[in-house]
N, C-alpha and C positions, 0 to 999 in steps of 0.2 A: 431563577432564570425561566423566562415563557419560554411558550413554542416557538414562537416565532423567532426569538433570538439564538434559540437552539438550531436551527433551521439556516441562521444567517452564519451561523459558524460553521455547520458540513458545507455549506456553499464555498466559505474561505478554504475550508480542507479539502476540497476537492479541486478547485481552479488550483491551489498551492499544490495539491501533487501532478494534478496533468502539468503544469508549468515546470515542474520538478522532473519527470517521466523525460519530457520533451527535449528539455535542455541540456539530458545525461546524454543521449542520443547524439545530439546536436553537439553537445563536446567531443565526443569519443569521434564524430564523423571528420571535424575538424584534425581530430588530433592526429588521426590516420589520412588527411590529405595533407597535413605538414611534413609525413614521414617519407608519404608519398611524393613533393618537390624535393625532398634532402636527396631521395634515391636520385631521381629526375640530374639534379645539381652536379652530382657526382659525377652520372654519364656524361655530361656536357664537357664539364671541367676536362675529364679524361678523353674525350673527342679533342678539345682545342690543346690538351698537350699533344697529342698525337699528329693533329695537324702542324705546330708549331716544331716538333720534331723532323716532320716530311718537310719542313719549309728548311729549316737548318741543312737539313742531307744535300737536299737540291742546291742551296746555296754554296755548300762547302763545291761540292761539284760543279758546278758553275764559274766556282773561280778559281779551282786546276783545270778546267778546261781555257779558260783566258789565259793563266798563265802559260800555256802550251803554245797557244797559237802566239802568245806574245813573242815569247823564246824562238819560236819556230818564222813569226816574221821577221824577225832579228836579223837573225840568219839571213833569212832571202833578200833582205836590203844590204847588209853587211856585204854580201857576194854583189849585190846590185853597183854599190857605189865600188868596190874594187874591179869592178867589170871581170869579177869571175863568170861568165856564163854558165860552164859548167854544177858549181856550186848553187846559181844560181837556179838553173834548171833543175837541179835534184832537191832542191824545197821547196819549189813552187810544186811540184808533183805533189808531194806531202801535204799540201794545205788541206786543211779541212774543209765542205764544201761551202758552208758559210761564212768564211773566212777567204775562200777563192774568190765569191762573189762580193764581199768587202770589199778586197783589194782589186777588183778587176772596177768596181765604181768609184774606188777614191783615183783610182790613176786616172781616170775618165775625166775628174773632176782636174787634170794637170797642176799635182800641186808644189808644182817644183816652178812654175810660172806665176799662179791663181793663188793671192795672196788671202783671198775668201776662203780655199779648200780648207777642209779639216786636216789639224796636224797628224793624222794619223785613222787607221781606215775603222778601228774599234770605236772613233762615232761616226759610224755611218748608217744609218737606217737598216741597211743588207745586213748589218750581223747583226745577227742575232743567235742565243745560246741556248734550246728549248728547256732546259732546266732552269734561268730563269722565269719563263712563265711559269711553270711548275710551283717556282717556290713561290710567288706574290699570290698562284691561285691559294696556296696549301697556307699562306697568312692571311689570307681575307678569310677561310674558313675558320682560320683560328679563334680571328677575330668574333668571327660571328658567332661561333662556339662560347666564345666567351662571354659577351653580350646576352645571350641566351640563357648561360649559365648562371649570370646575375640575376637576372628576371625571374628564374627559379627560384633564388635566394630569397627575392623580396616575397612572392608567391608563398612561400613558406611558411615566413615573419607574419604576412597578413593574416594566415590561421590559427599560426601560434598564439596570436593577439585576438582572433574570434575564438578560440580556447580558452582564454582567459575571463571575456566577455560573457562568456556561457558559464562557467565555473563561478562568477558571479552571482548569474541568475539562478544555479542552485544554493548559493549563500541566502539570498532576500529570499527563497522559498522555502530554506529552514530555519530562517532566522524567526520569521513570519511569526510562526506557532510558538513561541517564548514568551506572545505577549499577549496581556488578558485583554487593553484596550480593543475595539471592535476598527476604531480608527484608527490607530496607530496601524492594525495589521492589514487593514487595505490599504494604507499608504504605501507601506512595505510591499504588499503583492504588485502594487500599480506600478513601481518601480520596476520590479522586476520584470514585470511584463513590458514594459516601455525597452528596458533595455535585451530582452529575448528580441521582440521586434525590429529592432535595431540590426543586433547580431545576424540576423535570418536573414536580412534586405541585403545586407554586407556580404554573407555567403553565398548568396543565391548571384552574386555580380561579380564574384574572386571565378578564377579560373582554376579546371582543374587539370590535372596534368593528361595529356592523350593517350587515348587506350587503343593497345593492342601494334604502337608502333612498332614497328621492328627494327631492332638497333644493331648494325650489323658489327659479327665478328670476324675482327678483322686477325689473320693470321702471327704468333708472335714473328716470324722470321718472313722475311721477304723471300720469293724465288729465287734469288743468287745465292741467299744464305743457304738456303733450304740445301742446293744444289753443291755448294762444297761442302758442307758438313750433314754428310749421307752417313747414316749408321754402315756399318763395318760388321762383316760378318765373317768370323773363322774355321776355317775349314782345315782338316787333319788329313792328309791325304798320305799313304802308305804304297811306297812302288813293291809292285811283285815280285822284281829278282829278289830285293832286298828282301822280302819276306822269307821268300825260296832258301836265300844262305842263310835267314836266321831265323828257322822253323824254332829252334829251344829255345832262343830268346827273345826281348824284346823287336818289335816291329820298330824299324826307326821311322819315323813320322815328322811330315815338315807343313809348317802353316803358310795359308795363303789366304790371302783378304778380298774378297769377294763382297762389291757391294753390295748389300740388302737389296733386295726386288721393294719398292713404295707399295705399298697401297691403295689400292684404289677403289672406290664406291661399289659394293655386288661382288667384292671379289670376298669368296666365302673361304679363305685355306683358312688352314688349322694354325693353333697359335704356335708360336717361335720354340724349337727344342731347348731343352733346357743344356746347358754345357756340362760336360761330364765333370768328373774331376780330374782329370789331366787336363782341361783345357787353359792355357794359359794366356790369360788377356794383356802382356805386357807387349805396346807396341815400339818397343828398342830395335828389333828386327823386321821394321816394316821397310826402311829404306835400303837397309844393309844386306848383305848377303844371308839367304834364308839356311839357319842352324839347326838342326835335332832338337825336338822342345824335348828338355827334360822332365819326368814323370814329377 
């Protein structure tokens, strides 16, 4: 072997391992923005359940609030055509205010003559039920959540597959050196290099996912929940006479449910007492007449 052909070979060994360096690099960065849209994915997904949940709520609620004003214009026609007055006037009081304004435009509209009027005032422009809009807003997020969340997916797959591209190119840059031909293994490198090339223009034009959004947490329970299911706090309270006639014995002790003070941002109290051991958490005597807790 001359020099010179000794010469043309560290040239192949050295283009084969920067190509080799580069492409390891170049996979692991892919393979961590793939992991990075699955995260991506996930949030989306759980955004357009959550919306598709607040569309269901809204919706259910929206049609017990129809069926009320249904029932309740019932009623007011029922008294209408029996020329109840009185019945009459004690359900139109009750109307809801969107449902006042319904039925004060379809009468407008005389449909007891005007064979055009709407059979009834529930299609009339004037009702409206604001939790319908609610729910069609809280579906189109959903939607759009979920559109989004696809677009992640495919975002993903495109790395996953510029992962493999690269994985490649470390294949032809160690396959390379297996072989004694001088042409064989530049052909091999050229490939390689053709397909790193490749892979680079492909990643450099893949999107990567947004940094530093802030994705807001949203509370598990709603304000109403929150508000009836307040922790419960028990308290052992001990009247004085009763102590007074029973200095030798037990203090008789009666429990009362006090609800928990919330929390709130800066407020620095000490954490919660711990309960002794007489305290007894069984709440069978919360509605009932309050008993001696026994020890």
């Amino acid at each position: 072997m001359t020099h010179t052909d000794s010469r043309r070979d560290r040239v192949l060994e050295m283009c084969a391992a920067t190509l080799m360096s580069i492409a390891t690099v170049a996979t692991a960065w892919c393979a961590y923005q793939s992991a990075e849209w699955g995260g991506e994915q996930a949030f989306l997904l759980g955004e357009s359940q959550r919306a598709g949940r607040e569309a269901d709520l809204h919706s259910a609620l929206a049609a017990q609030k129809r069926s009320l004003d249904v029932a309740v214009f019932m009623e007011w026609i029922g008294g209408l055509a029996t020329d109840n007055e009185r019945l009459t006037d004690f359900y139109a009081e009750r109307f809801p205010p969107n449902l006042g304004i319904a039925v004060e435009a379809w009468l407008a509209t005389e449909p007891r003559t005007n064979p055009d009027a709407p059979p009834h005032p529930f299609l009339m422009e004037e009702y409206k039920i604001a939790e319908d809009s609610i729910a069609a807003r809280a579906t189109l997020e959903s939607e759009a959540k979920w559109a989004e969340a696809r677009q992640a997916d495919e975002n993903g797959d495109r790395f996953v597959l510029l992962t493999v591209i690269f994985a490649s190119v470390l294949f032809f840059g160690g396959i390379e050196q297996k072989f004694k031909d001088r042409k064989v293994r530049t052909g091999i490198l050229v490939v390689g290099c053709l397909l790193f090339l490749g892979g680079v223009i492909a990643m450099l034009n893949s999107p990567t996912p947004a940094r530093g959004r802030a994705r807001p947490r949203r509370p598990l329970q709603s304000t109403h929940a929150r508000r009836i299911f307040r922790p419960v706090r028990y308290v052992y309270t001990t009247s004085a006479a009763e102590t007074d006639e029973r200095s030798n014995s037990e203090p008789s002790r009666r429990r009362r449910f006090i609800p928990a003070r919330p929390r709130v941002p800066g407020d620095h109290q000490g954490p919660p007492a711990r309960p002794g051991p007489g305290l007894h958490r069984s709440r069978v005597d919360e509605l009932g007449p309050q008993q001696p807790c026994a020890r």
